[in-house]
VOMARLO-50143 format. One record per atom (N, C-alpha, C, O, CB): residue number from 0; atom name; x, y, z. Coordinates in nm, 2 decimals. Atoms other than C-alpha are relative to their C-alpha. Glycine has a CB too. Layout:
+------+------+--------+--------+--------+
: resi : name :      X :      Y :      Z :
+------+------+--------+--------+--------+
:  NUM :   CA :      X :      Y :      Z :
...
+------+------+--------+--------+--------+
***
This chain:
+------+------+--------+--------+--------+
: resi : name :      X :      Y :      Z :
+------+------+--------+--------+--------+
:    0 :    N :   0.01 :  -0.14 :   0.05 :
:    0 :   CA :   5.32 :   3.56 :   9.84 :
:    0 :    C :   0.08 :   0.00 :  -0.14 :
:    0 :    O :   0.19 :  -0.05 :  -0.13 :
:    0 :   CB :   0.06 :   0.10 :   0.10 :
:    1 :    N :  -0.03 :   0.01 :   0.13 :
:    1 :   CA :   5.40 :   3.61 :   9.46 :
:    1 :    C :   0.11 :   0.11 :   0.05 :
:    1 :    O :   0.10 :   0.19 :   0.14 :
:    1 :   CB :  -0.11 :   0.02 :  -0.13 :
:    2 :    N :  -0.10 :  -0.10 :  -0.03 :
:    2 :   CA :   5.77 :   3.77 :   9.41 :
:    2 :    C :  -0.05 :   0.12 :  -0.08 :
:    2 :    O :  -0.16 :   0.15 :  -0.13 :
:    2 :   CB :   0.16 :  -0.05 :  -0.04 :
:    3 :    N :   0.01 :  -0.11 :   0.08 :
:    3 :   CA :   5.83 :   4.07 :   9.24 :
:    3 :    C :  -0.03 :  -0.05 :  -0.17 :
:    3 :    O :  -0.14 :  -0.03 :  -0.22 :
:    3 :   CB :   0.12 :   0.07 :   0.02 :
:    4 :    N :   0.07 :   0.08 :   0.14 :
:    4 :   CA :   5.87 :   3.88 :   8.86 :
:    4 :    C :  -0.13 :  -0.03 :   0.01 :
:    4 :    O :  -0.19 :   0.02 :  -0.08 :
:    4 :   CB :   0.05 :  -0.13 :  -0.04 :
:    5 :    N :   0.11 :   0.07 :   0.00 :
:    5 :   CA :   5.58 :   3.72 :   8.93 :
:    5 :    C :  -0.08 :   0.10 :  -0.03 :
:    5 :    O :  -0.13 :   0.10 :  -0.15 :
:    5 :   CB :  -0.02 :  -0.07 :   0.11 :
:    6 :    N :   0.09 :  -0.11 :   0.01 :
:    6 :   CA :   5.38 :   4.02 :   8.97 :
:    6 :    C :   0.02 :   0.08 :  -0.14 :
:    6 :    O :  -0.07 :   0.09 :  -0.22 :
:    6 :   CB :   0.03 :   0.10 :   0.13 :
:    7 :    N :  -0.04 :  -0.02 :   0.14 :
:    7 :   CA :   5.55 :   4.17 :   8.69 :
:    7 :    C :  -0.08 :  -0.08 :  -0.13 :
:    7 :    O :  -0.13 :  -0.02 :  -0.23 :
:    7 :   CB :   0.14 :  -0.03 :  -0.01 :
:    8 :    N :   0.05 :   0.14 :   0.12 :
:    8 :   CA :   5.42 :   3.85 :   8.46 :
:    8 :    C :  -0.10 :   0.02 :   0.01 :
:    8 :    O :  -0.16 :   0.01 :  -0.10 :
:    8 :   CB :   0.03 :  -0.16 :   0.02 :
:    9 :    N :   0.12 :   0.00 :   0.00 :
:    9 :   CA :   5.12 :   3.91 :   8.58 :
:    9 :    C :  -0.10 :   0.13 :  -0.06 :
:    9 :    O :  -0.21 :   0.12 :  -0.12 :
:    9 :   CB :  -0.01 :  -0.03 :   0.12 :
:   10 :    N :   0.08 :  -0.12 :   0.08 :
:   10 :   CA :   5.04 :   4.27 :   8.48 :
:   10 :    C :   0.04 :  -0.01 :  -0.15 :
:   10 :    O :  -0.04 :   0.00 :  -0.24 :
:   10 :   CB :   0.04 :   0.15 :   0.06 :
:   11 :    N :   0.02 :   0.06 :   0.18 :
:   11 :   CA :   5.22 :   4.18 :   8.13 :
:   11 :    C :  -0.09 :   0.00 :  -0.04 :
:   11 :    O :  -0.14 :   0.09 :  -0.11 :
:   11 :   CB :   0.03 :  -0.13 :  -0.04 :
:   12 :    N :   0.09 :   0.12 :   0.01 :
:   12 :   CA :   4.96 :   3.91 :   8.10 :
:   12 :    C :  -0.13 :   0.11 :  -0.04 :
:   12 :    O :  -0.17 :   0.13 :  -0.16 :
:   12 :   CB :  -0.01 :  -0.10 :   0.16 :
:   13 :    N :   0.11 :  -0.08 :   0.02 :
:   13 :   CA :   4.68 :   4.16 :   8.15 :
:   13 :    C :   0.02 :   0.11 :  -0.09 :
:   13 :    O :  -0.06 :   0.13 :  -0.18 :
:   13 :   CB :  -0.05 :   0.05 :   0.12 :
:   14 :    N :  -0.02 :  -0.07 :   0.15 :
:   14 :   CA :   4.82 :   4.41 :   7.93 :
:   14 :    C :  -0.05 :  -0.05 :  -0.16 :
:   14 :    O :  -0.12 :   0.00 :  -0.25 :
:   14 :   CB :   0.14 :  -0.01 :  -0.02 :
:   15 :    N :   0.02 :   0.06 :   0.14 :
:   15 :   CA :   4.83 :   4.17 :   7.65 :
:   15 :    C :  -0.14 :  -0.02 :   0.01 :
:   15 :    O :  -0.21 :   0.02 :  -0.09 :
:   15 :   CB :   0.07 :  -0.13 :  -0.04 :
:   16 :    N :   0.15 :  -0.04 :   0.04 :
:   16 :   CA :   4.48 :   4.12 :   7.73 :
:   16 :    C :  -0.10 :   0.07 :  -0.04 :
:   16 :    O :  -0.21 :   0.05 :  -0.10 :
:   16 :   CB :  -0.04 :   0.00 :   0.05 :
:   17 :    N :   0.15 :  -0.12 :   0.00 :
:   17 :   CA :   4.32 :   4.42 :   7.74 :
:   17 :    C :   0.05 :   0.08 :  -0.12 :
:   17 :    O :  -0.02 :   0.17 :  -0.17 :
:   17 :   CB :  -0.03 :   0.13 :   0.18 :
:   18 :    N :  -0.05 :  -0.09 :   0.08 :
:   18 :   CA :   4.53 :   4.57 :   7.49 :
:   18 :    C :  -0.01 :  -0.05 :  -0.12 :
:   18 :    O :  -0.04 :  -0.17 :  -0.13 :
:   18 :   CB :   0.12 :   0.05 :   0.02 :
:   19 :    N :  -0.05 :   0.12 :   0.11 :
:   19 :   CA :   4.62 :   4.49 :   7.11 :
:   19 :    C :   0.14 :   0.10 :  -0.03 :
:   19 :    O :   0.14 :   0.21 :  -0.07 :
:   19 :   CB :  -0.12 :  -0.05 :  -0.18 :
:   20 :    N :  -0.15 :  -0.04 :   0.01 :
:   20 :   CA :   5.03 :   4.55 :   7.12 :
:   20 :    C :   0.06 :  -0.11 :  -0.09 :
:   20 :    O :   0.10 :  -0.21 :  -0.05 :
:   20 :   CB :   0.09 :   0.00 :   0.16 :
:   21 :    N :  -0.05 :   0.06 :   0.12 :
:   21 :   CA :   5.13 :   4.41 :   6.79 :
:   21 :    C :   0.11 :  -0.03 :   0.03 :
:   21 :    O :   0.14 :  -0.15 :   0.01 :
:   21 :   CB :   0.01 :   0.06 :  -0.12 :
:   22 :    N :  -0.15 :  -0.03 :  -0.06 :
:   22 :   CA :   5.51 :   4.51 :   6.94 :
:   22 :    C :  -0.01 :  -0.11 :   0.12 :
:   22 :    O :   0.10 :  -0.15 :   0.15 :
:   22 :   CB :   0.04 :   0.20 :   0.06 :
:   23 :    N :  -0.01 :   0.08 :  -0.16 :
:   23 :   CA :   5.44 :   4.28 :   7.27 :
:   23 :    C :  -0.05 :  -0.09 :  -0.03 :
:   23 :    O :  -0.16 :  -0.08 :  -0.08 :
:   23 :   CB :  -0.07 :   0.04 :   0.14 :
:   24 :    N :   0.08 :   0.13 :  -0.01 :
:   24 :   CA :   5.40 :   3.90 :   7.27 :
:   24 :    C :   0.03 :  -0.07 :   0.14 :
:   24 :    O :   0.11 :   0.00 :   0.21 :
:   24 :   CB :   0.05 :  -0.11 :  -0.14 :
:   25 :    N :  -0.08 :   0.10 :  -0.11 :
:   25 :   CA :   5.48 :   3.63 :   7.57 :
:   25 :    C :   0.03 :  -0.10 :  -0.13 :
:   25 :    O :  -0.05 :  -0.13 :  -0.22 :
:   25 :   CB :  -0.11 :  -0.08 :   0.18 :
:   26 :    N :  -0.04 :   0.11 :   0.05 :
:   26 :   CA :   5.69 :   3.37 :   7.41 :
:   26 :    C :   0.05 :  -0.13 :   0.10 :
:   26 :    O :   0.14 :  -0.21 :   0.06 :
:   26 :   CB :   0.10 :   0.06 :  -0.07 :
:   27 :    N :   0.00 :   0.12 :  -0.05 :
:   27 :   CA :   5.69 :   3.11 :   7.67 :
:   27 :    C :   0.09 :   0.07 :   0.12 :
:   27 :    O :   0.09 :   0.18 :   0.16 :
:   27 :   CB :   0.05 :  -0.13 :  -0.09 :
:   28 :    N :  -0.05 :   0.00 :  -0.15 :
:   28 :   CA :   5.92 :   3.02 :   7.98 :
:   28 :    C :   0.13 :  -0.05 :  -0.09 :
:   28 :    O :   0.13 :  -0.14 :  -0.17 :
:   28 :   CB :  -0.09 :  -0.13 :   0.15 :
:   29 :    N :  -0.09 :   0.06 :   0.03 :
:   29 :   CA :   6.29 :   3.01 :   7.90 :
:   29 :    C :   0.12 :   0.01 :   0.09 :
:   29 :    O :   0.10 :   0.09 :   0.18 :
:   29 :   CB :   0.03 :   0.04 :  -0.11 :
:   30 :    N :  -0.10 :  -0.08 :  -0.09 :
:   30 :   CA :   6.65 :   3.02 :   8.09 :
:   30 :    C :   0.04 :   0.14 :   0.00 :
:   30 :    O :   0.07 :   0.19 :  -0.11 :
:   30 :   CB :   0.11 :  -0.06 :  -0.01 :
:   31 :    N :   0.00 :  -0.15 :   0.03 :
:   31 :   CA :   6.69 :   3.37 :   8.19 :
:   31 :    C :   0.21 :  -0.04 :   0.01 :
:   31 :    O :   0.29 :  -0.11 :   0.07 :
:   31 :   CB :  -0.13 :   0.14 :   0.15 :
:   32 :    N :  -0.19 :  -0.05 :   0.01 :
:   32 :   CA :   7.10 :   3.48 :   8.11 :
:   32 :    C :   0.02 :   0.06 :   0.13 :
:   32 :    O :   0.12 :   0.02 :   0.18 :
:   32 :   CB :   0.06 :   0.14 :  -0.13 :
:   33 :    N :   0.02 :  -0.09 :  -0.09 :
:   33 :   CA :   7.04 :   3.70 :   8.39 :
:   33 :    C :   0.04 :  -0.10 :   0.17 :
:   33 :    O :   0.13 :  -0.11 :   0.25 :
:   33 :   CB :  -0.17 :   0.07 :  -0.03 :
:   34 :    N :   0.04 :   0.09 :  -0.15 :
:   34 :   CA :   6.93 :   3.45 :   8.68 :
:   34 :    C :   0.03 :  -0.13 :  -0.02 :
:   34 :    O :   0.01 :  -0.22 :   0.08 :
:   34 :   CB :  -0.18 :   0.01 :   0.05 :
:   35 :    N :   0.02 :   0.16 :  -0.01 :
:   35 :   CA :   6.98 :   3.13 :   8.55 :
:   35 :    C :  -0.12 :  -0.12 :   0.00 :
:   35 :    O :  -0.14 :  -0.24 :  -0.03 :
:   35 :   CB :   0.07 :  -0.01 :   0.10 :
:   36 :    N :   0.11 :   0.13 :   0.02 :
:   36 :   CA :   6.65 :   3.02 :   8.62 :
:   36 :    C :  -0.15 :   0.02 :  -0.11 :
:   36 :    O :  -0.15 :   0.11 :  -0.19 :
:   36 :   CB :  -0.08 :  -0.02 :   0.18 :
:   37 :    N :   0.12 :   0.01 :   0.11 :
:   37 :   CA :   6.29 :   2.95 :   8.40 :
:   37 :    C :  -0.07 :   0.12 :   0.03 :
:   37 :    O :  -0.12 :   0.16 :   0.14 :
:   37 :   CB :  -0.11 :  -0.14 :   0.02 :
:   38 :    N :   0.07 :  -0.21 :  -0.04 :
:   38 :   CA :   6.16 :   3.34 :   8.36 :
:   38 :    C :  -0.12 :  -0.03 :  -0.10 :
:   38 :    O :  -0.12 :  -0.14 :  -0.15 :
:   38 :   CB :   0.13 :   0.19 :  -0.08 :
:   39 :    N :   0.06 :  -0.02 :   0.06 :
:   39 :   CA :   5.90 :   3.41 :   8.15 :
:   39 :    C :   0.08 :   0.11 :  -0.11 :
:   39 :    O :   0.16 :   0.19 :  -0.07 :
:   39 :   CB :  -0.10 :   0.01 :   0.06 :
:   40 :    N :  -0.09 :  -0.04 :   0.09 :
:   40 :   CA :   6.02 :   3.55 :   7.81 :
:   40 :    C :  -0.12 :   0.05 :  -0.07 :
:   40 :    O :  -0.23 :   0.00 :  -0.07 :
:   40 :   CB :   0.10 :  -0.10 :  -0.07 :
:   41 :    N :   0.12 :  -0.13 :   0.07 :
:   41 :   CA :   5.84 :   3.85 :   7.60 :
:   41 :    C :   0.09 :   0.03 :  -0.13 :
:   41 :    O :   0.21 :   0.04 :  -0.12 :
:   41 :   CB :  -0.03 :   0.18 :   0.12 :
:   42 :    N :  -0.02 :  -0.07 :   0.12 :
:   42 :   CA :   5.89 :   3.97 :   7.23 :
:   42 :    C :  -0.01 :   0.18 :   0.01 :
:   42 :    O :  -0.12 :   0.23 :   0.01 :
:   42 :   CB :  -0.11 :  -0.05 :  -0.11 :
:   43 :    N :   0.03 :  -0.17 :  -0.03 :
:   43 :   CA :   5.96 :   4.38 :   7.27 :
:   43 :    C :   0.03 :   0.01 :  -0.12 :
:   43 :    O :   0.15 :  -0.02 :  -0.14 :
:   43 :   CB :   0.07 :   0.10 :   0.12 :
:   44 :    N :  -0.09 :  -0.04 :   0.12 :
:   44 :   CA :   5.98 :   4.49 :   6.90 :
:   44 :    C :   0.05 :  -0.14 :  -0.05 :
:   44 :    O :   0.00 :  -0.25 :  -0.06 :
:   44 :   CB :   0.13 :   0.10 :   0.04 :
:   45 :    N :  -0.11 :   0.14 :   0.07 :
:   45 :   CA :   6.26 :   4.26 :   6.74 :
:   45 :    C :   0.09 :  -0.07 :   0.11 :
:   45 :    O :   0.19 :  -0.15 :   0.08 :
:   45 :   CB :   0.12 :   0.07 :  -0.13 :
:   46 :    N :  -0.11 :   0.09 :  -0.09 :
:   46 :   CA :   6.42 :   4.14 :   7.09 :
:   46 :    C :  -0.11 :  -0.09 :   0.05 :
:   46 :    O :  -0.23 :  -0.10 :   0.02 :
:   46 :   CB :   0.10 :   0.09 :   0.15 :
:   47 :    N :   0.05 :   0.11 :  -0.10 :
:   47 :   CA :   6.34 :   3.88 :   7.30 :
:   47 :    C :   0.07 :   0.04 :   0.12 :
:   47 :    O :   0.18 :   0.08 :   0.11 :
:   47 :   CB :   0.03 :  -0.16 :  -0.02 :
:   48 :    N :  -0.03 :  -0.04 :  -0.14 :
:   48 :   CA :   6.37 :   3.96 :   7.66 :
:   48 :    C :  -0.02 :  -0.07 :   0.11 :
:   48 :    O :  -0.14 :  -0.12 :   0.10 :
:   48 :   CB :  -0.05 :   0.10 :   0.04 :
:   49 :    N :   0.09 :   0.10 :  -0.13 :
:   49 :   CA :   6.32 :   3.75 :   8.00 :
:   49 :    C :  -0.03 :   0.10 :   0.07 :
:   49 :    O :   0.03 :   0.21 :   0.06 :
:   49 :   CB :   0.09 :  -0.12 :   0.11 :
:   50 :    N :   0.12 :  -0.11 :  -0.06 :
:   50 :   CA :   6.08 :   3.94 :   8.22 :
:   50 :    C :   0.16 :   0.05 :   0.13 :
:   50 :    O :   0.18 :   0.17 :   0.14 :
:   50 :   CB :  -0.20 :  -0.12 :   0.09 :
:   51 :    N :  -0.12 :  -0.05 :  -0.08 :
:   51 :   CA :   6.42 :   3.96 :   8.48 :
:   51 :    C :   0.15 :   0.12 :  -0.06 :
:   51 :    O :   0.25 :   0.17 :  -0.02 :
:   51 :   CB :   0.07 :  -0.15 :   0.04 :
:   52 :    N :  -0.08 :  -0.14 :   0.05 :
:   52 :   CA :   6.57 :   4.22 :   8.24 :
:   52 :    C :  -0.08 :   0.09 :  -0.04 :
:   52 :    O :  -0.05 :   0.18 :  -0.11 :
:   52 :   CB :   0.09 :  -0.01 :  -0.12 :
:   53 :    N :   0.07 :  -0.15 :   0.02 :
:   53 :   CA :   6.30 :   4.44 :   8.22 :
:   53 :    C :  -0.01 :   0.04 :   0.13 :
:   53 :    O :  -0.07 :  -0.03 :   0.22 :
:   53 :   CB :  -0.16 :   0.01 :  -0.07 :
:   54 :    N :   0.03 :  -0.08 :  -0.06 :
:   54 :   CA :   6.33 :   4.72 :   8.43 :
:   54 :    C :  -0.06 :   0.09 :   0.08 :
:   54 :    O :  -0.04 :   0.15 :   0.19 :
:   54 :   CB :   0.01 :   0.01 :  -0.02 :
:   55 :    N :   0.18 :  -0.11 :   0.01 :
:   55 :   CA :   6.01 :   4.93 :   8.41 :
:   55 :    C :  -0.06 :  -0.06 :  -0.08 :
:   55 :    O :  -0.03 :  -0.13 :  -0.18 :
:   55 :   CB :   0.00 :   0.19 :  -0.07 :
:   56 :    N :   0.10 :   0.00 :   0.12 :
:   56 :   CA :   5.71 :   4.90 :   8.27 :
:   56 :    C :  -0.07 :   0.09 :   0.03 :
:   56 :    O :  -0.12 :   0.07 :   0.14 :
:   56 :   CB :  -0.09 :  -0.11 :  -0.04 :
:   57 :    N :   0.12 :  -0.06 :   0.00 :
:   57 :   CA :   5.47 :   5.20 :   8.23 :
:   57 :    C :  -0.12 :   0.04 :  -0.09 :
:   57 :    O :  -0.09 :   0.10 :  -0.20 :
:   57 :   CB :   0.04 :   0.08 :   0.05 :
:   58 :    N :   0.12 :  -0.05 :   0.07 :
:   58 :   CA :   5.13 :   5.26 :   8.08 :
:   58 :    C :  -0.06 :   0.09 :   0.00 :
:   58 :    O :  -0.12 :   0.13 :   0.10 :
:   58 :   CB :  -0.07 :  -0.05 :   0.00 :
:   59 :    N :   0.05 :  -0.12 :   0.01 :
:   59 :   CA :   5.00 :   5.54 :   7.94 :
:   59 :    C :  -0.13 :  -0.03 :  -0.05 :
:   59 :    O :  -0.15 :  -0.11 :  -0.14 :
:   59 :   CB :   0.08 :   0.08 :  -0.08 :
:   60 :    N :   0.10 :   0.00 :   0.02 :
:   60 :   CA :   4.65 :   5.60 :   7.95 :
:   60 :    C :  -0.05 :   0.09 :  -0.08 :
:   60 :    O :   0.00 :   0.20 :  -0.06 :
:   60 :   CB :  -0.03 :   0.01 :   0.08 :
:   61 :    N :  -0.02 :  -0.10 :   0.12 :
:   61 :   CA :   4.54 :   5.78 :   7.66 :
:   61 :    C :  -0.21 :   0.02 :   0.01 :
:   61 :    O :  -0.28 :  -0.08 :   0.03 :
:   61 :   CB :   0.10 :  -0.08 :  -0.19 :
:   62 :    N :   0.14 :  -0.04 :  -0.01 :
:   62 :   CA :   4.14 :   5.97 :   7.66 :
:   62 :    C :  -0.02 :  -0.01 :  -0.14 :
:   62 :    O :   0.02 :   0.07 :  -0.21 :
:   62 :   CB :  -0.04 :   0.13 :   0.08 :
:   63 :    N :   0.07 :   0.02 :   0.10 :
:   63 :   CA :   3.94 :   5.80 :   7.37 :
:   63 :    C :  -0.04 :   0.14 :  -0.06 :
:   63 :    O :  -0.01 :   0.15 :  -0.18 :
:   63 :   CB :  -0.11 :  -0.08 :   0.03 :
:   64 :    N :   0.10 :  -0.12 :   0.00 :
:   64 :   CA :   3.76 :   6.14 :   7.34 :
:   64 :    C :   0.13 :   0.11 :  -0.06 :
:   64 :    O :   0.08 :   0.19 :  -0.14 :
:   64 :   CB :  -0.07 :   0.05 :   0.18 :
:   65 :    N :  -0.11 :  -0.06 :   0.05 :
:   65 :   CA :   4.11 :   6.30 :   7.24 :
:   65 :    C :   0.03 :  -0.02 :  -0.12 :
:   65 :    O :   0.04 :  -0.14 :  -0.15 :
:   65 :   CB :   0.11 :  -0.02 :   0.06 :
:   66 :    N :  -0.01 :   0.03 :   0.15 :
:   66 :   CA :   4.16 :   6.36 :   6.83 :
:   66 :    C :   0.14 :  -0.08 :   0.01 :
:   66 :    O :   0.21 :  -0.09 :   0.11 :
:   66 :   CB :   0.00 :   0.16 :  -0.12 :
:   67 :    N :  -0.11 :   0.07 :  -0.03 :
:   67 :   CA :   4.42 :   6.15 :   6.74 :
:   67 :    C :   0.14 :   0.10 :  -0.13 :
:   67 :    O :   0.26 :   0.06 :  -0.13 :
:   67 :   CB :  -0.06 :  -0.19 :  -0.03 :
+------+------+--------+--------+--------+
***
């Protein structure tokens, strides 16, 4: 059974897919500060983050059909 990170990494993943987040990259697998062990590591903006210090993630669904 995938942990929680895991699951996390994984909707990331599909984010970056389905989306284009200029602001959001994955930058590989590094030691997390946090846990000590190999996390997956993301570009938010100008930080670098291991997926074990993000918190939340939520997405907002926004209706094409809405002026912008």
């Amino acid at each position: 059974m995938p942990t929680q990170t895991e699951l996390l990494h994984y909707r990331l993943q599909a984010v970056l897919r389905d989306y284009n987040m200029p602001d959001f990259e994955y930058i590989g697998e590094r030691l997390s500060y946090i846990s000590g062990e190999m996390v997956p590591w993301y570009r938010i903006g100008g930080a670098e983050v291991p997926i074990d210090a993000i918190t939340e993630f939520e997405t907002e669904e926004s209706d094409e059909s809405d002026p912008i």
